[in-house]
Backbone as a ProteinNet text record, in pm:
[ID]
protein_1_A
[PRIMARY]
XXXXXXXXXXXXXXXXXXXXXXXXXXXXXXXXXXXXXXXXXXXXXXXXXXXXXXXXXXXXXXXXXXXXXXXXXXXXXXXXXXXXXXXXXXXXXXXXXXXXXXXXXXXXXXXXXXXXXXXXXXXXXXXX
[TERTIARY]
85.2	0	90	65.6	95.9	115.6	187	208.6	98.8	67.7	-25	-127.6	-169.8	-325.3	-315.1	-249.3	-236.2	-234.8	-218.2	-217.1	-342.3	-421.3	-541.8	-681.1	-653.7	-694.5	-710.5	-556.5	-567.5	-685.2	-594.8	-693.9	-817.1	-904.7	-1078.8	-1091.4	-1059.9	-1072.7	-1044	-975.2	-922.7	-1040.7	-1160.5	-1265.9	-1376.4	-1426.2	-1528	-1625.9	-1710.5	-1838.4	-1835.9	-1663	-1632.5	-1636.8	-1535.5	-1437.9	-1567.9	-1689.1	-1793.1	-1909.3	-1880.1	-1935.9	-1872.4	-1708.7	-1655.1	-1637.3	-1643	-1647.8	-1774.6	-1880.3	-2058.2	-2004.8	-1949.6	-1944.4	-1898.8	-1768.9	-1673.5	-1747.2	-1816.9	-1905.9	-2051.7	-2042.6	-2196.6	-2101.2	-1981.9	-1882.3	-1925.1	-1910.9	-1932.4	-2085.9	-2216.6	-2292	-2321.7	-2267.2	-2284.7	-2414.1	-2475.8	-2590	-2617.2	-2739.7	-2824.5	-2772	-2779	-2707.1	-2833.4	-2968	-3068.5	-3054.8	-2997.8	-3013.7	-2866.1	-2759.3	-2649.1	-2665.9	-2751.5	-2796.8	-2890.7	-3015.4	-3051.5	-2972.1	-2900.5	-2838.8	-2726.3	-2668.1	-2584.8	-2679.5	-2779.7	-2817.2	-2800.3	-2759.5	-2713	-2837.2	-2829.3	-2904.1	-2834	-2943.2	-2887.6	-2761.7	-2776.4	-2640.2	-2527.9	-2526.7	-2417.6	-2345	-2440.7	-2449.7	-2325.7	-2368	-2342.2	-2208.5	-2190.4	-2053.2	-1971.2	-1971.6	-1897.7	-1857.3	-1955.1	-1933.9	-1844.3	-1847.8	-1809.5	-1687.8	-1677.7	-1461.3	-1440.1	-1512.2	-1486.8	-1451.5	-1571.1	-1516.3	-1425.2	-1374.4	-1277.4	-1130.6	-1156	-1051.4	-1020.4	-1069.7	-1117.3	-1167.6	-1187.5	-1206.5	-1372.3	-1444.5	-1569	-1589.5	-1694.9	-1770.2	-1902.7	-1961.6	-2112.8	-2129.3	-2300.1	-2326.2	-2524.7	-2596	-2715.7	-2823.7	-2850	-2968.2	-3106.8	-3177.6	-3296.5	-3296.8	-3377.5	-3388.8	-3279.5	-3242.7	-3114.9	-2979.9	-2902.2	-2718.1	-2681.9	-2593	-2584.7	-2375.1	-2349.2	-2216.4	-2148.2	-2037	-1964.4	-1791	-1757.5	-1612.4	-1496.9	-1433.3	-1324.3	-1267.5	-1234.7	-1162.9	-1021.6	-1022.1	-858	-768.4	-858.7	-760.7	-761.7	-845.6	-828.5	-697	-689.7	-588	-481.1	-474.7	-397.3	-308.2	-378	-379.3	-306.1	-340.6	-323.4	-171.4	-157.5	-17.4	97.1	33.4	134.5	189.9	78.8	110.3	221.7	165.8	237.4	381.7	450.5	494.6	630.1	675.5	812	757	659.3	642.2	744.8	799	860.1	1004.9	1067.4	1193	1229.8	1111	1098.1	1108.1	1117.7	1151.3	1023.9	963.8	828.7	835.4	912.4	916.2	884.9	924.3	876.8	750.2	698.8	570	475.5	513.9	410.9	403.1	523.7	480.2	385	339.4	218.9	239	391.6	464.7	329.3	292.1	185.5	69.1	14.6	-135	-214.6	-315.4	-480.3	-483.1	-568.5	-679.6	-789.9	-865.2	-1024.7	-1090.7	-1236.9	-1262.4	-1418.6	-1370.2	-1529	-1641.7	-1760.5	-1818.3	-1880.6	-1818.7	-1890.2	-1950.7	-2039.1	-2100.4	-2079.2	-2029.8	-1996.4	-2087.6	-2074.5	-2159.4	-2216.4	-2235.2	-2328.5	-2445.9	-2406.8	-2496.2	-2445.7	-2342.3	-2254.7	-2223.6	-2192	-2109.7	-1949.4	-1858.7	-1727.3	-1682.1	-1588.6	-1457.7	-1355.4	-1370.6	-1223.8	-1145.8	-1038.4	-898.7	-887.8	-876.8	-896.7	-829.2	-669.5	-578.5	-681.5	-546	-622.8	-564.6	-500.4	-570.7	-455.1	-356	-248.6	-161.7
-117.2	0	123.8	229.5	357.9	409.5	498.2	607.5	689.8	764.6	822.7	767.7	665.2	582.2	560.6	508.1	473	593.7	735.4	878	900.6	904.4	940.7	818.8	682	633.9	675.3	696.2	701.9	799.6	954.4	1039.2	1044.4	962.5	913.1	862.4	754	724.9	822.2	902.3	997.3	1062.9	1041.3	1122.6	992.5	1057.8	958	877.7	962.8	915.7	842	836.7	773.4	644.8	685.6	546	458.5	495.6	420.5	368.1	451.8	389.3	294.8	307.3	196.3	71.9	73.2	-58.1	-121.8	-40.8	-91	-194.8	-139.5	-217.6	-324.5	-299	-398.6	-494.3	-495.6	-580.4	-653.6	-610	-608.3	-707.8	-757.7	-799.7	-799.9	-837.6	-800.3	-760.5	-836.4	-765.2	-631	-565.7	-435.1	-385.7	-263.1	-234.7	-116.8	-80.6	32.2	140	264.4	369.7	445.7	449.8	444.8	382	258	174.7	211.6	257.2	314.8	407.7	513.9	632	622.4	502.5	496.9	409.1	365.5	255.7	409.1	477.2	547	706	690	823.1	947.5	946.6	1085.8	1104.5	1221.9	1281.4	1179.7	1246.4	1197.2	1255.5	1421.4	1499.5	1470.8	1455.5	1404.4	1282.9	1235.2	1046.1	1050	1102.6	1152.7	1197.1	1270.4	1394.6	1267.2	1188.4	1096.7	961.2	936.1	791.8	870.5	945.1	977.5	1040.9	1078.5	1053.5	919.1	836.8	668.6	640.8	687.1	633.5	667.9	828.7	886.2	825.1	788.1	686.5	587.2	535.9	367.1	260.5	311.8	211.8	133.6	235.9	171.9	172.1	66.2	59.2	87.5	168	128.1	42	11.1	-55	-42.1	-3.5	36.2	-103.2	-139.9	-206.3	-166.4	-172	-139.9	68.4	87.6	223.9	239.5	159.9	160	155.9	245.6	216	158.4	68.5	-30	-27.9	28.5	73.5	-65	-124.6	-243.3	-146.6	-232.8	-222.4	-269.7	-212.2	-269.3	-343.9	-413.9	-552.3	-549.3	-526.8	-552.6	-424.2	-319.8	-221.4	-217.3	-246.8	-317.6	-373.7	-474.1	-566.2	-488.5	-423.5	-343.1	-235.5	-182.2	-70.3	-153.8	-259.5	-336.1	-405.9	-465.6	-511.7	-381.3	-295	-142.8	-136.8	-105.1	-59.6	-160.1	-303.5	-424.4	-489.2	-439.4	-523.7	-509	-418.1	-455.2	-484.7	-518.1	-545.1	-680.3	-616	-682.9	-676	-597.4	-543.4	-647.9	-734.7	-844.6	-959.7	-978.6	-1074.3	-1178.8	-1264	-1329	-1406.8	-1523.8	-1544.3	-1447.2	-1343.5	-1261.6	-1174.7	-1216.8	-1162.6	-1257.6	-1422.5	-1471.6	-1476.8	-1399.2	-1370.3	-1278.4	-1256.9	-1120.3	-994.4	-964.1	-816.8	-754.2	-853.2	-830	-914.6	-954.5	-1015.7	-915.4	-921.5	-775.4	-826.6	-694.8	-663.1	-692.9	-689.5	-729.6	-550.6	-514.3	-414.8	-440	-332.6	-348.6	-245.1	-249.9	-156.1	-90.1	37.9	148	269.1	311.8	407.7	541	662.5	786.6	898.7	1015.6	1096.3	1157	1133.9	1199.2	1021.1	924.2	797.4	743.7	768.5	635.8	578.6	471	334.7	367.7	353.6	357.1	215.9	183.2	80.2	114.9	49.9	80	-66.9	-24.9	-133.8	-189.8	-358.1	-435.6	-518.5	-527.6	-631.2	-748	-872.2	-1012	-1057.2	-944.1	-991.3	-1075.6	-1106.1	-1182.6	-1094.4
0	0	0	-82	-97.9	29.8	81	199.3	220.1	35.3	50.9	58.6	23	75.9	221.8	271.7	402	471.9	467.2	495.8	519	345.8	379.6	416	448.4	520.2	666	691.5	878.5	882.6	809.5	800.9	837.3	759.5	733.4	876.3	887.5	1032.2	1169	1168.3	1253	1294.4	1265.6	1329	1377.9	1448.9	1557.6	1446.8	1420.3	1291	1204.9	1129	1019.2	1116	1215.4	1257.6	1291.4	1351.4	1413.3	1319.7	1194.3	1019.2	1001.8	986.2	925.7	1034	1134	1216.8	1212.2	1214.8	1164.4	1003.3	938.1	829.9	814.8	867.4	920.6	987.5	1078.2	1161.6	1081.5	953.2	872.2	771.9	754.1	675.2	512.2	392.3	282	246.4	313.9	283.1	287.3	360.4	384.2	442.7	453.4	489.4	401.9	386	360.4	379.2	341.3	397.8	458.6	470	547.8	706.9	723.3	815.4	863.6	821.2	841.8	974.9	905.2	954.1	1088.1	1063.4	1167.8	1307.2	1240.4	1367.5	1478.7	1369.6	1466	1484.2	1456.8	1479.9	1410.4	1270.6	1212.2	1080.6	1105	983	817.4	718.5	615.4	518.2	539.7	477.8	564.6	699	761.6	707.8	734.6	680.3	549.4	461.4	328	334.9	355.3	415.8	469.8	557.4	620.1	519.1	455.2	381.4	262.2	188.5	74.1	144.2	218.6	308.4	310.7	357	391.1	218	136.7	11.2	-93.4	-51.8	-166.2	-63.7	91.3	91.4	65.1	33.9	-48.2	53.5	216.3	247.7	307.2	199.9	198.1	11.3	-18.5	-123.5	-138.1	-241.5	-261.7	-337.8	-356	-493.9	-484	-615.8	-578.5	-611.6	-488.5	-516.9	-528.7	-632.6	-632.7	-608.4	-506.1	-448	-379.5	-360.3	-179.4	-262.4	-186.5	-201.7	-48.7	-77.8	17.8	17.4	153.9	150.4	248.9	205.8	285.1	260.5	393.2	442.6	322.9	236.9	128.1	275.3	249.2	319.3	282.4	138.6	90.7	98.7	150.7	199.6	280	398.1	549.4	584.9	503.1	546.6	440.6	377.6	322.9	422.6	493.6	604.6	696.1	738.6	865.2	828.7	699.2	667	665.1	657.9	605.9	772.2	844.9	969.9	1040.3	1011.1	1055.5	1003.7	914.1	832.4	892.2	976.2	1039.9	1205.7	1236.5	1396.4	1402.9	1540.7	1590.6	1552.7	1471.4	1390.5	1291.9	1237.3	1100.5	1161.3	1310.8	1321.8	1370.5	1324.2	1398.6	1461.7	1516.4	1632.8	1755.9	1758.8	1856.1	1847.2	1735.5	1701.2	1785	1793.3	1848.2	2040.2	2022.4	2203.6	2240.3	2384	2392.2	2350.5	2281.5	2280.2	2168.3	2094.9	1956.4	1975.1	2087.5	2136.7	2066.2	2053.8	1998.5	2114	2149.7	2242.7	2220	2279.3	2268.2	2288.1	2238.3	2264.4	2316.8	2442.5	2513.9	2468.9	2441	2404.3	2550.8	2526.8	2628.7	2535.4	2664	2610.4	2617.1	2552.8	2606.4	2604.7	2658.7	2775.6	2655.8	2484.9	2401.3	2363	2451.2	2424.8	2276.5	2237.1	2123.8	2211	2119.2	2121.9	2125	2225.8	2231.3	2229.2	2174.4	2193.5	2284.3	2433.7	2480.8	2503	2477	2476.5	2589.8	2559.7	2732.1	2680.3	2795.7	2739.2	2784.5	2789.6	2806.9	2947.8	3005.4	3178.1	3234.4	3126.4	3190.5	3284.2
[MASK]
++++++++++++++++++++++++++++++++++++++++++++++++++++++++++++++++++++++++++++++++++++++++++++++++++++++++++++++++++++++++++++++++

Protein backbone atom coordinates (compact mmCIF):
# COMPACT_ATOMS: atom_id res chain seq x y z
CA UNK A 1 0.00 0.00 0.00
CA UNK A 2 0.96 3.58 -0.98
CA UNK A 3 2.09 6.07 1.99
CA UNK A 4 -0.25 8.23 0.51
CA UNK A 5 -3.25 5.82 0.76
CA UNK A 6 -2.36 4.73 4.02
CA UNK A 7 -2.17 8.78 4.96
CA UNK A 8 -5.42 9.41 3.80
CA UNK A 9 -6.94 6.34 5.20
CA UNK A 10 -5.68 7.02 8.79
CA UNK A 11 -6.94 10.39 8.01
CA UNK A 12 -10.79 9.13 7.33
CA UNK A 13 -10.73 7.25 10.32
CA UNK A 14 -9.23 9.97 12.53
CA UNK A 15 -12.66 11.23 13.29
CA UNK A 16 -15.28 9.58 15.58
CA UNK A 17 -18.38 9.16 12.91
CA UNK A 18 -16.32 7.73 10.19
CA UNK A 19 -14.38 5.46 12.58
CA UNK A 20 -17.93 4.21 14.13
CA UNK A 21 -19.36 3.89 10.19
CA UNK A 22 -16.55 1.96 9.26
CA UNK A 23 -16.48 -0.58 12.17
CA UNK A 24 -20.58 -0.91 11.64
CA UNK A 25 -19.44 -2.18 8.30
CA UNK A 26 -16.74 -3.99 9.21
CA UNK A 27 -19.06 -5.80 11.62
CA UNK A 28 -21.97 -6.08 8.72
CA UNK A 29 -18.82 -8.00 6.75
CA UNK A 30 -19.32 -8.00 2.82
CA UNK A 31 -22.92 -7.65 2.83
CA UNK A 32 -22.85 -4.35 3.84
CA UNK A 33 -25.90 -2.35 4.89
CA UNK A 34 -28.24 0.32 3.60
CA UNK A 35 -27.07 3.70 3.98
CA UNK A 36 -30.68 4.45 5.48
CA UNK A 37 -30.14 1.75 8.15
CA UNK A 38 -26.49 3.15 8.42
CA UNK A 39 -27.97 6.32 9.54
CA UNK A 40 -30.52 4.97 11.68
CA UNK A 41 -28.39 2.56 13.67
CA UNK A 42 -25.85 5.47 14.66
CA UNK A 43 -28.17 8.23 14.80
CA UNK A 44 -27.13 10.86 12.12
CA UNK A 45 -29.04 12.81 9.83
CA UNK A 46 -28.88 11.97 6.15
CA UNK A 47 -26.40 14.99 4.78
CA UNK A 48 -24.18 14.04 7.62
CA UNK A 49 -24.50 10.46 6.80
CA UNK A 50 -23.42 11.53 3.28
CA UNK A 51 -20.53 13.95 4.16
CA UNK A 52 -18.98 10.97 6.20
CA UNK A 53 -19.34 7.92 3.81
CA UNK A 54 -18.10 9.77 0.74
CA UNK A 55 -14.61 10.54 3.08
CA UNK A 56 -14.87 6.69 3.91
CA UNK A 57 -15.16 6.33 0.11
CA UNK A 58 -12.77 8.86 -1.66
CA UNK A 59 -10.51 6.86 0.91
CA UNK A 60 -11.17 3.67 -0.48
CA UNK A 61 -12.06 2.12 2.48
CA UNK A 62 -15.69 1.72 1.98
CA UNK A 63 -17.70 0.59 -1.24
CA UNK A 64 -21.13 1.28 -2.62
CA UNK A 65 -23.26 -0.55 -4.94
CA UNK A 66 -27.16 0.36 -5.79
CA UNK A 67 -29.68 -2.06 -5.17
CA UNK A 68 -32.97 -1.40 -6.33
CA UNK A 69 -33.89 2.24 -4.48
CA UNK A 70 -31.15 1.60 -1.79
CA UNK A 71 -27.18 2.16 -2.02
CA UNK A 72 -25.85 -0.30 0.18
CA UNK A 73 -22.16 0.73 1.50
CA UNK A 74 -19.64 -2.43 2.85
CA UNK A 75 -16.12 -2.22 4.43
CA UNK A 76 -13.24 -2.69 1.28
CA UNK A 77 -11.63 -5.52 3.19
CA UNK A 78 -8.58 -5.53 0.91
CA UNK A 79 -7.61 -2.21 2.00
CA UNK A 80 -8.29 -3.18 5.49
CA UNK A 81 -5.88 -5.66 5.47
CA UNK A 82 -3.97 -3.43 3.23
CA UNK A 83 -3.79 -0.70 6.05
CA UNK A 84 -3.23 -3.36 8.65
CA UNK A 85 -0.17 -5.12 6.67
CA UNK A 86 1.34 -1.43 6.06
CA UNK A 87 1.10 -0.60 9.70
CA UNK A 88 2.37 -4.24 10.55
CA UNK A 89 4.95 -5.24 8.32
CA UNK A 90 8.12 -4.55 10.40
CA UNK A 91 6.42 -5.45 13.96
CA UNK A 92 8.60 -6.83 15.91
CA UNK A 93 11.93 -5.43 13.90
CA UNK A 94 10.98 -8.45 11.01
CA UNK A 95 11.51 -10.74 13.22
CA UNK A 96 8.29 -13.29 13.99
CA UNK A 97 9.16 -15.44 16.33
CA UNK A 98 8.77 -12.62 18.56
CA UNK A 99 5.70 -11.63 17.01
CA UNK A 100 4.11 -14.72 18.48
CA UNK A 101 4.80 -13.70 22.04
CA UNK A 102 2.19 -11.20 23.92
CA UNK A 103 4.65 -8.17 22.80
CA UNK A 104 1.85 -8.30 19.56
CA UNK A 105 -1.35 -10.16 21.37
CA UNK A 106 -4.80 -7.75 19.98
CA UNK A 107 -6.80 -6.63 22.43
CA UNK A 108 -10.25 -7.30 22.68
CA UNK A 109 -12.62 -4.15 22.64
CA UNK A 110 -15.29 -3.49 25.14
CA UNK A 111 -18.18 -1.56 24.04
CA UNK A 112 -18.90 1.48 26.29
CA UNK A 113 -21.00 4.08 26.10
CA UNK A 114 -19.96 7.87 26.06
CA UNK A 115 -21.59 10.96 27.76
CA UNK A 116 -23.29 11.99 24.01
CA UNK A 117 -24.96 7.97 24.25
CA UNK A 118 -22.55 6.36 21.24
CA UNK A 119 -21.10 3.35 21.22
CA UNK A 120 -17.27 3.57 22.31
CA UNK A 121 -14.58 0.80 21.94
CA UNK A 122 -12.24 0.80 24.81
CA UNK A 123 -8.99 -1.34 24.76
CA UNK A 124 -8.97 -4.36 27.32
CA UNK A 125 -5.79 -6.31 27.39
CA UNK A 126 -6.23 -10.12 28.07
CA UNK A 127 -5.71 -9.91 31.78
CA UNK A 128 -2.49 -11.83 31.91
Amino acid sequence: MKKSNVIGALGALAQETRLEIFRLLVQKGPKGLAAGEIGDRLGLPSPTLSFHLNQLRFAGLVTSRRVSRSIIYSANFKAMTGLLAYLTENCCGGSPELCASDACAPVTAAVEINQHGRRKAAAKGSGK
